[in-house]
C-alpha positions as CSV (number, residue, x, y, z in Angstrom):
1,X,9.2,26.6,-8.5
2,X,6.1,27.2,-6.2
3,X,4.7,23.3,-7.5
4,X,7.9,21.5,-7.7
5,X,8.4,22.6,-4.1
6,X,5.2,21.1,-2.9
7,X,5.5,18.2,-5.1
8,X,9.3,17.9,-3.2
9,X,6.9,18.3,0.2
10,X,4.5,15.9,-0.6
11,X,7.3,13.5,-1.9
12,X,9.0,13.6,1.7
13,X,5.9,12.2,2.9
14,X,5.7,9.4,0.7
15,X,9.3,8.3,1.8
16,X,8.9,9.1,5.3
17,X,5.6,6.7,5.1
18,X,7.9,3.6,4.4
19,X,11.1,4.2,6.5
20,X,9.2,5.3,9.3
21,X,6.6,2.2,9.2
22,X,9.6,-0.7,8.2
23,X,12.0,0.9,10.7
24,X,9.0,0.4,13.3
25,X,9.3,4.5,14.0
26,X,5.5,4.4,15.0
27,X,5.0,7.9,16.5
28,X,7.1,9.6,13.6
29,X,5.0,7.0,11.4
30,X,1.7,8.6,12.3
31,X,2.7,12.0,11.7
32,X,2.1,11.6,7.8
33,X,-1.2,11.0,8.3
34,X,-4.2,13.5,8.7
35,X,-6.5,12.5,11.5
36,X,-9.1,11.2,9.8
37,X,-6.6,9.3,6.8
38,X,-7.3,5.4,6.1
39,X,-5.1,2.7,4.8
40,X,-6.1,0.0,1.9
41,X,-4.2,-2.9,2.3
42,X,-4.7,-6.7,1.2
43,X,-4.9,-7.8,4.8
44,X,-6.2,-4.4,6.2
45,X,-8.9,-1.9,4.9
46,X,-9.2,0.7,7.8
47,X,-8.8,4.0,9.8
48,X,-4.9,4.8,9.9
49,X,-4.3,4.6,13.8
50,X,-5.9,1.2,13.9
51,X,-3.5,0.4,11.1
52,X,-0.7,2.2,12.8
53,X,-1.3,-0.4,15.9
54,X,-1.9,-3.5,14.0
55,X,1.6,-2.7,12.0
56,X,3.7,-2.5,15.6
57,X,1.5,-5.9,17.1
58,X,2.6,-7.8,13.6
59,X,6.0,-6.2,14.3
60,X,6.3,-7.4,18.0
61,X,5.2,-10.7,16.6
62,X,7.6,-10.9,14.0
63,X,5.6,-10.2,11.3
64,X,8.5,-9.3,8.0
65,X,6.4,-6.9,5.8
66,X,9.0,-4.3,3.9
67,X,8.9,-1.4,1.1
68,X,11.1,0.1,-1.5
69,X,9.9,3.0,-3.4
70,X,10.7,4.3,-7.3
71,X,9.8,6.9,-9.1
72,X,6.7,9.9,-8.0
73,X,4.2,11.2,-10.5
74,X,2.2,14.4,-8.2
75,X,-1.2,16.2,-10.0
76,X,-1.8,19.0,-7.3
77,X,-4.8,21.3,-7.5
78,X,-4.9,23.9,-4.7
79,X,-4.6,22.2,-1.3
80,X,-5.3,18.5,-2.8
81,X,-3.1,16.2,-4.6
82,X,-2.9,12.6,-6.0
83,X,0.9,10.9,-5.6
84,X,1.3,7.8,-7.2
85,X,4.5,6.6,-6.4
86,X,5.8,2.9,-7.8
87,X,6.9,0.4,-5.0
88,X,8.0,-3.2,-4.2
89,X,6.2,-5.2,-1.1
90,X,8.4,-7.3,0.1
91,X,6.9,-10.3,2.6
92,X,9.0,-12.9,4.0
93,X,6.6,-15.7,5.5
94,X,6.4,-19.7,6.2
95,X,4.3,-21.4,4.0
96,X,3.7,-25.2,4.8
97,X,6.9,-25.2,6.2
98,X,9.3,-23.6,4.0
99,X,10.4,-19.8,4.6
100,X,9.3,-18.0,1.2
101,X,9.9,-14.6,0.0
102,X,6.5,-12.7,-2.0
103,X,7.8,-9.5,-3.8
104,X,5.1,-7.6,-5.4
105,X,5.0,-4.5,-7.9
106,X,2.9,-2.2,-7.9
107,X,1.8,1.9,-7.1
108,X,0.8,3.6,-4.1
109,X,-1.9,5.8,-5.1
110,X,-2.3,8.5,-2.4
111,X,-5.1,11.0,-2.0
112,X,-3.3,14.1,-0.1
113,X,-4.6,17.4,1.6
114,X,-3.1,20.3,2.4
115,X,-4.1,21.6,6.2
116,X,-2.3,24.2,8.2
117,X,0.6,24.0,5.5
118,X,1.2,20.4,5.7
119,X,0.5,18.0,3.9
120,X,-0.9,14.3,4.9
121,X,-1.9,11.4,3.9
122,X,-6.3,11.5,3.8
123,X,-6.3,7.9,1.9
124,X,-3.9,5.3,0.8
125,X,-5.1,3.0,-1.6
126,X,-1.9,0.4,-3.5
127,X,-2.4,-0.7,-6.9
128,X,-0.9,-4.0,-7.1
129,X,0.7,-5.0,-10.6
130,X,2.9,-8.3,-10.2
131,X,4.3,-10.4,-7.8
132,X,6.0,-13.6,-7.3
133,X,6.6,-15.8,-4.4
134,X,10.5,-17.6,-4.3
135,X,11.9,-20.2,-1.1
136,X,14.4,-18.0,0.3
137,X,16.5,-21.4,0.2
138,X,16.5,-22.6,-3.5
139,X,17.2,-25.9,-2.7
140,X,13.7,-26.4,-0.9
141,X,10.1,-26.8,-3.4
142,X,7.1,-25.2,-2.6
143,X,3.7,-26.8,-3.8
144,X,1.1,-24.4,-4.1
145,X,-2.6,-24.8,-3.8
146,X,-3.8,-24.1,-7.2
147,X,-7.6,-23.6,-6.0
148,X,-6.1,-21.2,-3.1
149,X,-4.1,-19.5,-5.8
150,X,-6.6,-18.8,-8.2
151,X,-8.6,-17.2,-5.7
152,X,-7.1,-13.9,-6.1
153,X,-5.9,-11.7,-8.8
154,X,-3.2,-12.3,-11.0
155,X,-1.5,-8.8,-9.3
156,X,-0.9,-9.9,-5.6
157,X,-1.9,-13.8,-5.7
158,X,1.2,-15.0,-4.6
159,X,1.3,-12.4,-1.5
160,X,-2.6,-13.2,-0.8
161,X,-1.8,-16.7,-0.9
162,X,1.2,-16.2,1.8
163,X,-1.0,-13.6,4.0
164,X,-3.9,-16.4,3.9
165,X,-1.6,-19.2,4.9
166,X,-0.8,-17.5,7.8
167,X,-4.0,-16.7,9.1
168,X,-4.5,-12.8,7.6
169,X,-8.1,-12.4,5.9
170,X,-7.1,-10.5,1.7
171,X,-9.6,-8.4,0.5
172,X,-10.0,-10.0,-3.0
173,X,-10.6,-6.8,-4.7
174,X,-8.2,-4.4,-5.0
175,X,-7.5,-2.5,-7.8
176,X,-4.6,-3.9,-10.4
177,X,-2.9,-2.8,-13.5
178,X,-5.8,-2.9,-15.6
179,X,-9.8,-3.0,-15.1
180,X,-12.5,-1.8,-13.4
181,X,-11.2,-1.0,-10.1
182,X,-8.0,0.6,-11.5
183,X,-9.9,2.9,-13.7
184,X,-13.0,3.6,-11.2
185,X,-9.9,4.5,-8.8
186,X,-8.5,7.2,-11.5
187,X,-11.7,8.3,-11.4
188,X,-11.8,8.6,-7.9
189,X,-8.5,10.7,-7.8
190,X,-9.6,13.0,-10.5
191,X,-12.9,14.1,-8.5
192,X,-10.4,14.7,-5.7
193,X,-8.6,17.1,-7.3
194,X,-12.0,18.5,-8.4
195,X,-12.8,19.2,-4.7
196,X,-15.4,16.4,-4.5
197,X,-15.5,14.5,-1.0
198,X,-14.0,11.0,-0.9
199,X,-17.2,9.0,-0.5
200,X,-18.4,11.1,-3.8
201,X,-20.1,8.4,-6.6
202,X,-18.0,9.0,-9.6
């Protein structure tokens, strides 16, 4: 009972990362986070108050970036835990004129610490599985730039292509369904639990 209700803690967190950030709750938002946590993101790889501000000046602007969250899988050990939770990104954008929607598919892996009983986000890194990019009118084609396209991995090309088309800067390495990254990143998650620190070589 003692693990399922920590799991149920660390669960709240999870959910209370995406209403809070879509709902543009930005000082409830940054109470998931430990002081020192960092977000991974196509278009931002950085400390979680600088991501915090660059979320509410893409919101002022307009900016349509959304969540929906499915099923948790939570390995706790002690006052660490991993939470991999699956999840949709939804982005609406223009691209070359027509107004497109990019839904990707994918996991948020999260790297978790207990610290004066509650828990926080330390780092946030998505694994990004599928996605597909649709004119929100059906009526309208869009014609993609194959060399653009092919620039990024098969898991979140579509959303890279829409983030580069207007004007963000994708990291073209981020870990997918299968691979290198994904499985250095599993790594990464099981020296966590072991008590390693995050910059640990594993």
């Amino acid at each position: 009972m003692d693990a399922m209700h920590e799991r149920l803690r660390i669960r709240e967190v999870v959910e209370n990362w995406v209403l809070w950030r879509d709902a543009g709750d930005w000082e409830r938002f940054r109470t998931v986070w430990h002081d020192d946590g960092r977000m991974m993101a196509t278009w931002f790889q950085g400390p979680a108050e600088q991501f915090i501000e660059v979320s509410r000046e893409g919101w002022n602007k307009g900016v349509s970036i959304l969540h929906f969250l499915g099923g948790s899988s939570i390995d706790i050990a002690g006052e660490r835990a991993i939470a991999q939770t699956k999840m949709t990104i939804s982005q609406r954008a223009t691209i070359d004129g027509a107004l497109c929607d990019v839904v990707c598919t994918g996991r948020f892996y999260d790297f978790f610490e207990m610290r004066r009983d509650v828990w926080g986000i330390v780092l946030r890194q998505p694994i990004y599985e599928k996605d597909r990019l649709d004119p929100v009118d059906p009526r309208v084609s869009v014609h993609l730039d194959a060399d653009l396209l092919g620039q990024f991995p098969e898991g979140y090309r579509h959303l890279a292509y829409a983030q580069t088309k207007n004007g963000f800067t994708v990291k073209p390495d981020m870990p997918t369904l299968k691979g290198a990254l994904v499985e250095a990143l599993y790594r990464r998650g099981a020296a966590w639990l072991a008590g390693q620190p995050l910059n640990a070589t594993v």
